[in-house]
C-alpha positions as CSV (number, residue, x, y, z in Angstrom):
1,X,8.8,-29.4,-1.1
2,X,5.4,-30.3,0.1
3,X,2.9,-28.7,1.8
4,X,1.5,-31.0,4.7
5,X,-2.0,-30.8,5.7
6,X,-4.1,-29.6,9.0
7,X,-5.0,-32.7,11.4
8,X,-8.2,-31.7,12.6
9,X,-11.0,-33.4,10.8
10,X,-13.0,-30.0,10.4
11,X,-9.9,-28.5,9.0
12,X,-9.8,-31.6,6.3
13,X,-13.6,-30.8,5.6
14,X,-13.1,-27.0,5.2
15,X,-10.0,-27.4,2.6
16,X,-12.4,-30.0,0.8
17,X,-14.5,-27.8,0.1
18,X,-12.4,-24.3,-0.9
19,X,-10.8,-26.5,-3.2
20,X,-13.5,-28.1,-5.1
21,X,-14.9,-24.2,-5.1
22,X,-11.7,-23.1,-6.4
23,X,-12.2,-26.1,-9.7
24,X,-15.6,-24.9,-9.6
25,X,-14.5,-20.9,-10.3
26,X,-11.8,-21.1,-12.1
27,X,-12.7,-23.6,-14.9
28,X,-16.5,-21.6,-15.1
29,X,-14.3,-18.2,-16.4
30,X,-11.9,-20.4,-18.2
31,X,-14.9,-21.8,-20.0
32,X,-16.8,-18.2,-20.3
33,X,-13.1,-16.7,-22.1
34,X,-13.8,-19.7,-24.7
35,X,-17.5,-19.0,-24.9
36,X,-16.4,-15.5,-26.2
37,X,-13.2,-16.6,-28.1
38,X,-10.4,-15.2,-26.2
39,X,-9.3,-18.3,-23.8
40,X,-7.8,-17.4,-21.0
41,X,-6.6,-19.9,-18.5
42,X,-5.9,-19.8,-14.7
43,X,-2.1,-20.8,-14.1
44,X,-1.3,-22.4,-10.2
45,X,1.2,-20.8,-8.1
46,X,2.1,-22.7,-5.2
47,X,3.1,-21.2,-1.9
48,X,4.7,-22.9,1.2
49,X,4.5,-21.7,4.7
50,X,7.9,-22.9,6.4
51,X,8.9,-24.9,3.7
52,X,5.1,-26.5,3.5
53,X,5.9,-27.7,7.4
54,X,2.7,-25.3,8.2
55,X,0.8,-25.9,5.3
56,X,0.7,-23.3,2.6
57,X,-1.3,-22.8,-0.4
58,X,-1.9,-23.0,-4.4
59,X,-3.7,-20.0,-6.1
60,X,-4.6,-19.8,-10.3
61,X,-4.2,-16.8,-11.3
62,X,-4.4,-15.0,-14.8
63,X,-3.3,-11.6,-15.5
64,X,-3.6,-9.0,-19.0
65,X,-5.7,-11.6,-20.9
66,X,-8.7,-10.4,-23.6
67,X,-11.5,-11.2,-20.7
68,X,-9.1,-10.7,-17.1
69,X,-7.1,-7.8,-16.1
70,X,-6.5,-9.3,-13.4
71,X,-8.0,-12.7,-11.5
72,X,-6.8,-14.8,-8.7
73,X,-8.5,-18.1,-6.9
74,X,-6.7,-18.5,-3.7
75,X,-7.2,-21.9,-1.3
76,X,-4.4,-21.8,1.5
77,X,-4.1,-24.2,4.4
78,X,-2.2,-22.6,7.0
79,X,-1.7,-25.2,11.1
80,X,0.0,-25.4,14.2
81,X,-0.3,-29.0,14.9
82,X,3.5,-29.3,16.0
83,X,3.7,-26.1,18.1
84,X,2.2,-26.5,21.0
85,X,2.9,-22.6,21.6
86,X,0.2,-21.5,19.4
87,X,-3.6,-21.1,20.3
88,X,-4.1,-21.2,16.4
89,X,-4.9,-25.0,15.4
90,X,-5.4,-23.9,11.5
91,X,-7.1,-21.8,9.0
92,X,-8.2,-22.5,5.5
93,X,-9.4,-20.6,3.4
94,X,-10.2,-19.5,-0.6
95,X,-10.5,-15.8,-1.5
96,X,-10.8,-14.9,-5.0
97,X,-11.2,-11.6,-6.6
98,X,-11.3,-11.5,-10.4
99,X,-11.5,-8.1,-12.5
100,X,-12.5,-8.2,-16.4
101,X,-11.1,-5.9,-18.6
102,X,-14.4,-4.5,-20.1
103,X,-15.7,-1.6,-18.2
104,X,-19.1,-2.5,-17.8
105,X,-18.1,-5.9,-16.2
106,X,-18.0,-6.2,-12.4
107,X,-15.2,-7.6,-10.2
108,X,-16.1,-9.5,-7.5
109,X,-14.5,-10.5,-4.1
110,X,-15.5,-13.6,-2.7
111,X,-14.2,-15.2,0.5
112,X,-14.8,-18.2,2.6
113,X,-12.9,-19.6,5.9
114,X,-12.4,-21.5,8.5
115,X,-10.6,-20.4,11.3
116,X,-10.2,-23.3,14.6
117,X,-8.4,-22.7,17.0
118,X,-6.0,-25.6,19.5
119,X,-9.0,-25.9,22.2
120,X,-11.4,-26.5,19.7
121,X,-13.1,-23.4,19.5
122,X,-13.5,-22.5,15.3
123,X,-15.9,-20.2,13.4
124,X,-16.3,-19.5,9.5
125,X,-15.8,-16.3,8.1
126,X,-18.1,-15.4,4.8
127,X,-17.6,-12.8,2.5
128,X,-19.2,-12.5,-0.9
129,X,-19.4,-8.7,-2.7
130,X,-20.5,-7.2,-6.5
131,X,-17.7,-4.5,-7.7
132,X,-19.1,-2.4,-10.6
133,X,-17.3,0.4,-11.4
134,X,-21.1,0.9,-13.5
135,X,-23.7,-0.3,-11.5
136,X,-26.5,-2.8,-13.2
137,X,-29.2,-2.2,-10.4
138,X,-30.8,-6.2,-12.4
139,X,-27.0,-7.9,-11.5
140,X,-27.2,-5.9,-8.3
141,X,-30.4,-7.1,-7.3
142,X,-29.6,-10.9,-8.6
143,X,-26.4,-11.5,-6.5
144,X,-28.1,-10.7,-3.7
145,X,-31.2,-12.5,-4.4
146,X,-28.7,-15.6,-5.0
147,X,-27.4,-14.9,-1.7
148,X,-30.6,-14.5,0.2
149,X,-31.6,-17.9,-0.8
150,X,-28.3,-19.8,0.1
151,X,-29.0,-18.2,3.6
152,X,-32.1,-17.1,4.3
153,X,-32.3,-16.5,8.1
154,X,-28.9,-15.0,8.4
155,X,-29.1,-13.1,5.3
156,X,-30.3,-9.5,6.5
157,X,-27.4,-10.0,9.7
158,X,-24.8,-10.5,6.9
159,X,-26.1,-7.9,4.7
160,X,-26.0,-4.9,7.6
161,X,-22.6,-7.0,8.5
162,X,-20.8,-6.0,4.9
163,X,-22.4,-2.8,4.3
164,X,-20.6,-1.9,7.5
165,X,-17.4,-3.8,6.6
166,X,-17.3,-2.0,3.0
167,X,-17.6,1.8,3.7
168,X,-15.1,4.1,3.6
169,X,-15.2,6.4,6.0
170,X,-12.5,8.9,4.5
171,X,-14.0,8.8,1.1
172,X,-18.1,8.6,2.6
173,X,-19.1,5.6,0.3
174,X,-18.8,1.9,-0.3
175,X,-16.3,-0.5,-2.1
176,X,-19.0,-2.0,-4.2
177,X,-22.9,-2.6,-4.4
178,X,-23.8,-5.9,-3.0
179,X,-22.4,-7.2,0.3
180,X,-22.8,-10.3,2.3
181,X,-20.7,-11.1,5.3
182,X,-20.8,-13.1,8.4
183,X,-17.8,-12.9,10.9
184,X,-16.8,-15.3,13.8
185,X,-19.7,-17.8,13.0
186,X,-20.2,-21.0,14.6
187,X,-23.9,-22.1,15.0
188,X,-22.7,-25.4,17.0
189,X,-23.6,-27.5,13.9
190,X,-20.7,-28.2,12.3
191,X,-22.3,-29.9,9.1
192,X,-25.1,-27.0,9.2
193,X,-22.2,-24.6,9.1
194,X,-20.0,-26.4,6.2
195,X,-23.5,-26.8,3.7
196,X,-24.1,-22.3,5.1
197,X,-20.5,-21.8,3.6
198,X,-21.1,-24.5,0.7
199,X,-24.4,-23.0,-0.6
200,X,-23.1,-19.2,0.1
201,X,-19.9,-20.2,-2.1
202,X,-21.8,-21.9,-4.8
203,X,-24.7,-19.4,-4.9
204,X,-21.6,-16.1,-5.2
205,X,-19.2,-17.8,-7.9
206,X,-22.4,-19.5,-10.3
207,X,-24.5,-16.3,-9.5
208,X,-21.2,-14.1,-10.9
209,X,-21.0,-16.0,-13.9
210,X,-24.1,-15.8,-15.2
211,X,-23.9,-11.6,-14.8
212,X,-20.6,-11.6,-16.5
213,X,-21.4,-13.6,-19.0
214,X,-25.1,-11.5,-19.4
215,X,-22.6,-8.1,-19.5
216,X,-19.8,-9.4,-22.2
217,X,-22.6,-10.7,-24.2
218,X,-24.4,-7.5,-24.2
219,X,-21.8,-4.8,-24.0
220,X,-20.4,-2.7,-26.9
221,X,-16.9,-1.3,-27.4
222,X,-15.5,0.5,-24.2
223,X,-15.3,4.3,-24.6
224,X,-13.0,6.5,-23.3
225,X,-14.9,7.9,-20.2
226,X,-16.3,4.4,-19.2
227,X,-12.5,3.2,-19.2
228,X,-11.4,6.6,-16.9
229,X,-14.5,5.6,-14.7
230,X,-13.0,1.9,-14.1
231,X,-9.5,3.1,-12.9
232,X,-11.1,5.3,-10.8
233,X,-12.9,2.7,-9.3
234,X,-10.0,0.2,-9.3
235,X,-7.7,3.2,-7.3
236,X,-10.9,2.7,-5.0
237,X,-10.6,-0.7,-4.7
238,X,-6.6,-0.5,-4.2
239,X,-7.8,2.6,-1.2
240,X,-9.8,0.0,0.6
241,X,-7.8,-2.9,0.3
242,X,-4.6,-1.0,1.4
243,X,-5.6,0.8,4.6
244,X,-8.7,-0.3,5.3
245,X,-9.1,-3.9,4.9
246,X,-8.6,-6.4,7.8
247,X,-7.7,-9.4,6.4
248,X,-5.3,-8.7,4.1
249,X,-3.5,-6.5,7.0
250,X,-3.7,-9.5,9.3
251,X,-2.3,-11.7,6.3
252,X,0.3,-9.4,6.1
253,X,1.4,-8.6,9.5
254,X,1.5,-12.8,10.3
255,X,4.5,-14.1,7.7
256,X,5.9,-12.5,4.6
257,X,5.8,-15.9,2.9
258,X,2.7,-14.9,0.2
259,X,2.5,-10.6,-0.2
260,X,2.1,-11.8,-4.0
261,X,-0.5,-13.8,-3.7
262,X,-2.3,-11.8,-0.3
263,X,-2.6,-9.0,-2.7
264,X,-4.2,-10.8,-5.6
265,X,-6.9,-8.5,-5.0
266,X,-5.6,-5.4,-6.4
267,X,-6.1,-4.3,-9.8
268,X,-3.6,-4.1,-12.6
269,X,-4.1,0.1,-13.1
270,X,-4.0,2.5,-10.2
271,X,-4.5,6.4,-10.6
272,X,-2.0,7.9,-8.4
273,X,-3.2,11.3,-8.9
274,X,-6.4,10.8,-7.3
275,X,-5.0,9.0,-4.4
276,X,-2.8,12.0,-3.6
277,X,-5.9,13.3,-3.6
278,X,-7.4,11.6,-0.6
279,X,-4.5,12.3,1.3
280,X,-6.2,15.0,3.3
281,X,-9.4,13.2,4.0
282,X,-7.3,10.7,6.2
283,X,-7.1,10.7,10.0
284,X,-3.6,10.3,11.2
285,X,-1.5,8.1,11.1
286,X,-3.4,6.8,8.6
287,X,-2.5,9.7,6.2
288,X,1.2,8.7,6.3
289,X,0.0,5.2,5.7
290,X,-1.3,6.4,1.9
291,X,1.4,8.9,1.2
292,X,4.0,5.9,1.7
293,X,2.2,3.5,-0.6
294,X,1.7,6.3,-3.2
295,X,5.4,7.2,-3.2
296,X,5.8,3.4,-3.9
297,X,3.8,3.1,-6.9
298,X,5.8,4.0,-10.4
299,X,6.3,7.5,-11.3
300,X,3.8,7.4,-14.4
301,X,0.1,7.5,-14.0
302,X,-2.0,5.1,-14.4
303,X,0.3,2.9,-12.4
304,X,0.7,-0.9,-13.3
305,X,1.1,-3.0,-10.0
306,X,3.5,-5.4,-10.7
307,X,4.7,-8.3,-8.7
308,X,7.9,-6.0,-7.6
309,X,5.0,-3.2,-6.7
310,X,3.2,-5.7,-4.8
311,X,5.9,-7.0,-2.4
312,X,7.0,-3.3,-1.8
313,X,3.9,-2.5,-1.0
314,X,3.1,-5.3,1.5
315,X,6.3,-4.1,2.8
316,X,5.2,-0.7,3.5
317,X,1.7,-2.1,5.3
318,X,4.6,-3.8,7.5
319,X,6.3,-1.3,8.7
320,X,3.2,1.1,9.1
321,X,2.0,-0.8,11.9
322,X,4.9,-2.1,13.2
323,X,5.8,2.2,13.7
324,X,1.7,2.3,14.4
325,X,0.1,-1.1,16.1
326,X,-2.7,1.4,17.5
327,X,-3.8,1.8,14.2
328,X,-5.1,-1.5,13.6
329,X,-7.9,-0.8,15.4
330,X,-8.6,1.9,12.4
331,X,-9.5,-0.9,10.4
332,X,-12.9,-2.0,8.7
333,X,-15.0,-4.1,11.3
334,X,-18.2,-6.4,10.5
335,X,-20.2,-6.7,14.0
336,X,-16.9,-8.9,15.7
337,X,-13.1,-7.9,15.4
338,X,-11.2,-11.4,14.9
339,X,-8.5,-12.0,16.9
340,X,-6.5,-13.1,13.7
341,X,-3.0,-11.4,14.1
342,X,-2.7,-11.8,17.8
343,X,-3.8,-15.8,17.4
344,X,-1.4,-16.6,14.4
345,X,1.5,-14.5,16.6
């Protein structure tokens, strides 16, 4: 089975660079795991949309390692170029989310695509965000410095863009500390644009090295109450991702071909008790949307999401808004809604 590539020269350009991004990520953790003498290497998983007829995708992943809980690097190529039908052309795209196992380590989310569509019409989508369940206000302040000077001129629009994008309104705070995101963008200079997403990507992943690597080398054994205060951040992260987050919705509600690999993102160890908890701070139907994915997870507490976990939860997400399509519009917004779902439909 292969996966065949977009036509569109743009398209070619954009899955260049994700995947030289992806190299770039994955081998810098694999060689920080060394560095601190627990290796801890990235395995590919290769995905196939329609048999690889419309593209597909290969993510390196790494899972209940010394360093990584949990870590994915995702590139996907997803086209149209045969049916005529669709007003999608093709999207590419890497998203990665990696988080260490020490407390005092941040995760980070990173994502960059591009999105054209059949009349030639295409924007870029880019996402970078620090995840601390314990806040360094220094690494804070350094990612987005990083960020800042990778784009300078469009760096306050992104910054108001993800601090939108990011809060939670049942809950009255933010999934994470540092957010950078620009939605539907398309200056008109194609090579400006593709160095924007180059220098963003490079700035995030080097930048998110450099404070991991700063908070293993410094950090002492994890106590008890740090390691409560990460899995109640990760059952955060797991709340936004699951009925909150647009993307990996729209990912969801297009094909059922990657749910694995779509929810890369979510940690190893949820607490199920506190997301009963948040039951009652949800508007409807979104309240029916937790209870189902709670009365999915495993009976114990902390849960471990699985692979089997995973699918059954994309599966639920499914069927939510296929009962609920209204609620859609529920979902976290930057300054522009995309018009993923209805475009890859």
């Amino acid at each position: 089975m292969q996966r065949t590539p977009a036509n569109a020269p743009q398209a070619a350009q954009a899955l260049m660079l994700v995947t030289d991004l992806q190299q770039r990520f994955a081998q810098g953790l694999e060689s920080l795991s060394r560095e601190f003498g627990n290796e801890q290497l990235f395995q590919p998983v290769e995905w196939f949309r329609d048999n690889g007829r419309h593209g597909g995708g290969i993510r390196l992943e790494t899972a209940d390692g010394a360093l990584f809980g949990r870590g994915s690097v995702n590139v996907s190529q997803v086209h149209y170029d045969d049916n005529p039908a669709k007003a999608l052309g093709s999207a590419t795209a890497i998203s990665t989310i990696i988080h260490p196992l020490h407390p005092l380590a941040p995760s980070v989310h990173i994502h960059l695509s591009w999105t054209e569509m059949k009349n030639g019409n295409g924007y870029w989508r880019l996402m970078a965000d620090l995840n601390p369940s314990h806040e360094n206000p220094q690494a804070t302040t350094q990612f987005m410095a990083a960020l800042k000077q990778a784009s300078p001129k469009l760096f306050d629009e992104a910054k108001a863009q993800g601090e939108r994008y990011f809060f939670i309104p049942a809950l009255e705070r933010h999934r994470g500390v540092a957010h950078f995101y620009l939605e539907g963008y398309n200056s008109g200079d194609a090579q400006a644009d593709l160095d924007l997403a180059t220098a963003v990507g490079q700035a995030a992943i080097d930048t998110y090295l450099d404070i991991l690597k700063h908070a293993l080398s410094n950090a002492p054994a994890a106590t008890p109450e740090q390691q409560q205060t990460q899995l109640a951040y990760h059952t955060l992260y797991f709340f936004q991702v699951l009925t909150l987050d647009r993307g990996t919705t729209s990912g969801l509600l297009v094909h059922d071909q990657n749910d694995v690999g779509i929810l890369a993102s979510i940690p190893a160890y949820v607490d199920k008790e506190l997301l009963n908890a948040w039951i009652s701070n949800m508007q409807s139907p979104q309240d029916q949307l937790l209870t189902a994915l709670i009365t999915t997870l495993p009976a114990n507490s902390p849960c471990l999401i699985n692979e089997t976990v995973k699918q059954n939860l994309a599966n639920v997400v499914r069927k939510h808004y296929t009962i609920y399509p209204q609620a859609i519009a529920m979902q976290a917004s930057g300054n522009i809604i995309p018009p993923t779902v209805n475009n890859h439909r």
